[in-house]
Biotite code that builds the C-alpha atoms (Angstrom):
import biotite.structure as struc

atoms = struc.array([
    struc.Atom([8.489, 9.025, -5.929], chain_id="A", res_id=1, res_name="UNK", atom_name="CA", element="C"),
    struc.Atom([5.232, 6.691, -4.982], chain_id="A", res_id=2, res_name="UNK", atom_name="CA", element="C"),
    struc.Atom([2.212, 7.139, -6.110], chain_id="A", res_id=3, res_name="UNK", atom_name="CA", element="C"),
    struc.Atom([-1.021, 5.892, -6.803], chain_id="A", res_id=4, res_name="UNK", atom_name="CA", element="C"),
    struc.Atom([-2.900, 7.553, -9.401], chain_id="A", res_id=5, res_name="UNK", atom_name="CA", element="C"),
    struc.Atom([-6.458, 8.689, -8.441], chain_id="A", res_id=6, res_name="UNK", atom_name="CA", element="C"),
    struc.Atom([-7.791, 9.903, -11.310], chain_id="A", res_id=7, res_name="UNK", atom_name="CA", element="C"),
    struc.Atom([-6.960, 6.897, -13.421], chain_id="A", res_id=8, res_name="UNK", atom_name="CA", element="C"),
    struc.Atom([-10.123, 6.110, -14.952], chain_id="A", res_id=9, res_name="UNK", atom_name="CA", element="C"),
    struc.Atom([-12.205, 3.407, -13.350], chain_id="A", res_id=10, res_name="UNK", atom_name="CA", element="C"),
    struc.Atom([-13.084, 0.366, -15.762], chain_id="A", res_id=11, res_name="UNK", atom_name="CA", element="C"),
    struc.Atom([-14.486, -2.976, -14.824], chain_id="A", res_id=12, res_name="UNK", atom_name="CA", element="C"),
    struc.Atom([-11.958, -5.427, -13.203], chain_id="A", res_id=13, res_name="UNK", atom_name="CA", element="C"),
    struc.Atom([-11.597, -8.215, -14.814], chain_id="A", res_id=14, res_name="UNK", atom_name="CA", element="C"),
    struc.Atom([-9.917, -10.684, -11.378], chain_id="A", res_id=15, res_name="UNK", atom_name="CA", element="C"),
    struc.Atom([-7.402, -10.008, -9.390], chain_id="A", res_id=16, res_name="UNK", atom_name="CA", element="C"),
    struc.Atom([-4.091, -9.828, -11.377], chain_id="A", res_id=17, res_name="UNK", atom_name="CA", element="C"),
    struc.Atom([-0.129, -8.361, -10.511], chain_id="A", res_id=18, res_name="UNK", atom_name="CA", element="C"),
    struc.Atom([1.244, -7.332, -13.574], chain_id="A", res_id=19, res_name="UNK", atom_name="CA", element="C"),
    struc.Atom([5.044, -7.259, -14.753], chain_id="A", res_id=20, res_name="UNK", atom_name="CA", element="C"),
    struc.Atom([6.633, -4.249, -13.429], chain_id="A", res_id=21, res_name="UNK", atom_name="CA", element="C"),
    struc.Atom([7.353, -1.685, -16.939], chain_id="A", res_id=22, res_name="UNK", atom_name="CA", element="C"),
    struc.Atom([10.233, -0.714, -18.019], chain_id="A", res_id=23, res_name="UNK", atom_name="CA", element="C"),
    struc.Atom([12.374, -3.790, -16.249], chain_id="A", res_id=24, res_name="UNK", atom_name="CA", element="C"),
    struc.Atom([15.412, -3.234, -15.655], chain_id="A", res_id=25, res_name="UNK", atom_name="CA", element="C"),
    struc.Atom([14.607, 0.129, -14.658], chain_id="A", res_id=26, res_name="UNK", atom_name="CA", element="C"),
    struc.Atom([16.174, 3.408, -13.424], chain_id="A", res_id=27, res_name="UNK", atom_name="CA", element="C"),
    struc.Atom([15.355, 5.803, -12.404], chain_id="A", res_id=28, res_name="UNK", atom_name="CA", element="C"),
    struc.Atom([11.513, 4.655, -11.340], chain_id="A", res_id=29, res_name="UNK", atom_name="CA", element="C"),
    struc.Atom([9.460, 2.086, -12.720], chain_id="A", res_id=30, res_name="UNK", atom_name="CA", element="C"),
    struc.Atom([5.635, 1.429, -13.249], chain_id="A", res_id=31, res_name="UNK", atom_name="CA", element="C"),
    struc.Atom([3.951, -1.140, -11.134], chain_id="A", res_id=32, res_name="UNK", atom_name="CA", element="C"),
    struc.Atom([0.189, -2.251, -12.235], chain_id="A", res_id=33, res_name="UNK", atom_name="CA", element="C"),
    struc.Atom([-2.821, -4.483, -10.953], chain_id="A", res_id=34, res_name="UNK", atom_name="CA", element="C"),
    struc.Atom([-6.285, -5.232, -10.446], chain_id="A", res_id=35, res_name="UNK", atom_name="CA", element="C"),
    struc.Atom([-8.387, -5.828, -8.107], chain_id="A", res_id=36, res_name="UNK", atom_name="CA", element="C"),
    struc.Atom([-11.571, -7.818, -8.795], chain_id="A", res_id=37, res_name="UNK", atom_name="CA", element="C"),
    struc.Atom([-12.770, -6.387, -4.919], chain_id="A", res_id=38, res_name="UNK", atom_name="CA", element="C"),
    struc.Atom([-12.206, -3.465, -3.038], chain_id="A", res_id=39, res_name="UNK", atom_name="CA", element="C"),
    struc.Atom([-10.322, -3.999, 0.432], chain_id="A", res_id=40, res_name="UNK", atom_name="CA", element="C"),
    struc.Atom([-7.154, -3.035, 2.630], chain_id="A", res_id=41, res_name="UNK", atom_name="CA", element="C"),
    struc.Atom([-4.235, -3.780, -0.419], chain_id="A", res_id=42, res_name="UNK", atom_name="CA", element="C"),
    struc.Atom([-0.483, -3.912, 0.725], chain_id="A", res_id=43, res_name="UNK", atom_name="CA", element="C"),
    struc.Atom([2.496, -3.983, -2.500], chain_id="A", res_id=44, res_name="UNK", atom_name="CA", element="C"),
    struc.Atom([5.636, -4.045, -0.846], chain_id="A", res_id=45, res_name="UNK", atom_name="CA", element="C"),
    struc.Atom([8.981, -4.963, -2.106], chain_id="A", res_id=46, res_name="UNK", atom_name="CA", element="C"),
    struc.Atom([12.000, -7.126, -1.013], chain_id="A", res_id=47, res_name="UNK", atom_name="CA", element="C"),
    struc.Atom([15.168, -7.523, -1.649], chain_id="A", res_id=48, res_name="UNK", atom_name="CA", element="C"),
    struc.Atom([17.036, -11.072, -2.632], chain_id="A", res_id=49, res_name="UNK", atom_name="CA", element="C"),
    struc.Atom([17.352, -12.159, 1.337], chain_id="A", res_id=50, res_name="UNK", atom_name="CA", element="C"),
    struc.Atom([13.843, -11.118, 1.484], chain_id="A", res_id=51, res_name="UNK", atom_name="CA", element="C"),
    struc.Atom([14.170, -7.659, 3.472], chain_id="A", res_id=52, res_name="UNK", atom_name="CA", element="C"),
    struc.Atom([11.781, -5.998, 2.629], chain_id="A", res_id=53, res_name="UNK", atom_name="CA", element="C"),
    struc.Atom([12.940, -3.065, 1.168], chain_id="A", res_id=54, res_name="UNK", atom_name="CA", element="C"),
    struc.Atom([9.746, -0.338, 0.318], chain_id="A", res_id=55, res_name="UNK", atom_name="CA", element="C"),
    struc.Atom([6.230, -0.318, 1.399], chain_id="A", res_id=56, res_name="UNK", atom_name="CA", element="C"),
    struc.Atom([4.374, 0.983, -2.023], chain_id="A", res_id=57, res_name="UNK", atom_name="CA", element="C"),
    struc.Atom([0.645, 0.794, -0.447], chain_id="A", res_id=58, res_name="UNK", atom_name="CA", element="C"),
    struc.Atom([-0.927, 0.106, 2.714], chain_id="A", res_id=59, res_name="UNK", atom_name="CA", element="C"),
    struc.Atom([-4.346, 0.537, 2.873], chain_id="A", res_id=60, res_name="UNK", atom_name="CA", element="C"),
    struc.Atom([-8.061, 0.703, 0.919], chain_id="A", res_id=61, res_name="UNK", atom_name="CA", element="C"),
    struc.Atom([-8.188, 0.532, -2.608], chain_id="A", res_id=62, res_name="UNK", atom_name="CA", element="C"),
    struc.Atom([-11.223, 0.426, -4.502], chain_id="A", res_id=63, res_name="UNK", atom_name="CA", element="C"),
    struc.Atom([-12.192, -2.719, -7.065], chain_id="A", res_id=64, res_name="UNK", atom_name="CA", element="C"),
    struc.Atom([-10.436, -1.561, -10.358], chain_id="A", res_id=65, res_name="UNK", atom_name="CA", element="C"),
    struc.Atom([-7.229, -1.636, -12.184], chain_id="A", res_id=66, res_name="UNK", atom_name="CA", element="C"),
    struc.Atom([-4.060, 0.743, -10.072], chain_id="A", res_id=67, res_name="UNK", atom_name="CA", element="C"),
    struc.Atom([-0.593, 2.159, -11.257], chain_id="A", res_id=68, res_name="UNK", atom_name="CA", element="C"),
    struc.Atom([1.782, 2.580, -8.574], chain_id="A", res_id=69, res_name="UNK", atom_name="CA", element="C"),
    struc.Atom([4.993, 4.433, -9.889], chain_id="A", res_id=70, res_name="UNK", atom_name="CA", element="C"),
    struc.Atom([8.217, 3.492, -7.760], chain_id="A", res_id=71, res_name="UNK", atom_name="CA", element="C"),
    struc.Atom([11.619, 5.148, -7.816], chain_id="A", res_id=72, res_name="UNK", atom_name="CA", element="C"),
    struc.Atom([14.172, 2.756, -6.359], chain_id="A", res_id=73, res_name="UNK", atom_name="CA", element="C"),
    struc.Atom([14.125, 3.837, -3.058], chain_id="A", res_id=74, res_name="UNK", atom_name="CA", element="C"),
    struc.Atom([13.389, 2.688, 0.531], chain_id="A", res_id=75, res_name="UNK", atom_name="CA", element="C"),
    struc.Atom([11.055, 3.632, 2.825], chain_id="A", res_id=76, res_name="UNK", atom_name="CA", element="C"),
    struc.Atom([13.407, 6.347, 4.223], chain_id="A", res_id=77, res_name="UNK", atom_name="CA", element="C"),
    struc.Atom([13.623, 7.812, 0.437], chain_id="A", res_id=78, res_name="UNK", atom_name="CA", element="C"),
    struc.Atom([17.547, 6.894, 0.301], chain_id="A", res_id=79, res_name="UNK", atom_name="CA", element="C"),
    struc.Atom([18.188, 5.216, -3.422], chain_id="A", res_id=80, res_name="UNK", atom_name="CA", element="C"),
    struc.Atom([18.760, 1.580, -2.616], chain_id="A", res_id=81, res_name="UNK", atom_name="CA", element="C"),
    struc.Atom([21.255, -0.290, -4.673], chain_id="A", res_id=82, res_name="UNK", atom_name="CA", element="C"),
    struc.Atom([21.607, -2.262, -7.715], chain_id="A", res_id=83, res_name="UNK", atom_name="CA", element="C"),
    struc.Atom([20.317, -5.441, -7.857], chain_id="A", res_id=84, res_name="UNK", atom_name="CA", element="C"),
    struc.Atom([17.235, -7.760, -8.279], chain_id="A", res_id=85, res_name="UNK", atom_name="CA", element="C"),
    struc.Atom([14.150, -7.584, -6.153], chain_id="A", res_id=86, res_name="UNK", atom_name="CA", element="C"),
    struc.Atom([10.479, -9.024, -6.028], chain_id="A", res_id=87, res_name="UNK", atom_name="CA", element="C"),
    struc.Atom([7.389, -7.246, -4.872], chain_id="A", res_id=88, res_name="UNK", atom_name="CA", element="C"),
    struc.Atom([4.268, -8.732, -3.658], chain_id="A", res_id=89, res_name="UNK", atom_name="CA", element="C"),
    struc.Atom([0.854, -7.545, -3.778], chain_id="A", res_id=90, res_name="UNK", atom_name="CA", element="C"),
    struc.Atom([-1.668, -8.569, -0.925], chain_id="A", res_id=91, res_name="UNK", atom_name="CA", element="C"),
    struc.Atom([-5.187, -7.789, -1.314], chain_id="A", res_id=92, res_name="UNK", atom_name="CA", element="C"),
    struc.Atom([-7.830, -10.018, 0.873], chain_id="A", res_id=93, res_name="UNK", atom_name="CA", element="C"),
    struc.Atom([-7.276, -13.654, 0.650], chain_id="A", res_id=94, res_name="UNK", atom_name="CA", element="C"),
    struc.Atom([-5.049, -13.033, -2.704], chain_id="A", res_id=95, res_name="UNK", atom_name="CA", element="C"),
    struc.Atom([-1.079, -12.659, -3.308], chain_id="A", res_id=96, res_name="UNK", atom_name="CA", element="C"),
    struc.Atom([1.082, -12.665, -6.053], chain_id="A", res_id=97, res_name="UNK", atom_name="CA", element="C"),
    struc.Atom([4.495, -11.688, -6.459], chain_id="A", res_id=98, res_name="UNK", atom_name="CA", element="C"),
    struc.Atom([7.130, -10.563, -9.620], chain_id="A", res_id=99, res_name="UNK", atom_name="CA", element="C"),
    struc.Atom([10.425, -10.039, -9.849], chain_id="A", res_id=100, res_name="UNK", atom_name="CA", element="C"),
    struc.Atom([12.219, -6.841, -11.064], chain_id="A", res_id=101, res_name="UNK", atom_name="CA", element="C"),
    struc.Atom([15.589, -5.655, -11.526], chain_id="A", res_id=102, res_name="UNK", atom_name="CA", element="C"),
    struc.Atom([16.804, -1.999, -10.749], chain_id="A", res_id=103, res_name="UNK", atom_name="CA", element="C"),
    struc.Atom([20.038, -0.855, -12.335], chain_id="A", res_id=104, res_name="UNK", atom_name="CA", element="C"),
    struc.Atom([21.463, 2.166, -11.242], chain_id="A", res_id=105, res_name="UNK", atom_name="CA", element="C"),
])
């Protein structure tokens, strides 16, 4: 299931910054967080290893302050994908970073 939690507090953001995905390796659904020193239009998407991309997490406004997205493994057609390693990238404004996670099923 995605989701981003709205009623996570708000605190101060402190830059822009992707955290490591938690728990990783993961299964059944794994936690995804990051801030955002500015609010704007915010896309986290993942990939696979050929760089596919497999999920679209978020695609749109977020406000300036620290977000959990909660993702369970599967595509944007909510079929479980498989096994294996994959990266997800977090574009917000001028800023990207990417990680790497690992989904064991």
């Amino acid at each position: 299931m995605l989701d981003v939690d709205p009623d996570q507090p708000s605190s101060l953001p402190n830059g822009f910054n992707l955290k490591q995905n938690y728990p990783n390796p993961f299964n059944p659904e794994t936690s995804i967080r990051f801030t955002l020193a500015t609010g704007g239009h915010t896309v986290l998407e993942v990939y696979n290893v050929t760089g596919r991309k497999a999920a679209t997490l978020v695609d749109g406004f977020l406000p300036a302050r620290e977000h959990t997205v909660t993702w369970d493994g599967c595509d944007d057609n909510k079929q479980p994908l498989a096994s294996g390693v994959y990266f997800y990238r977090l574009d917000a404004g001028d800023q990207r970073a990417s990680r790497k996670m690992v989904l064991l099923r």
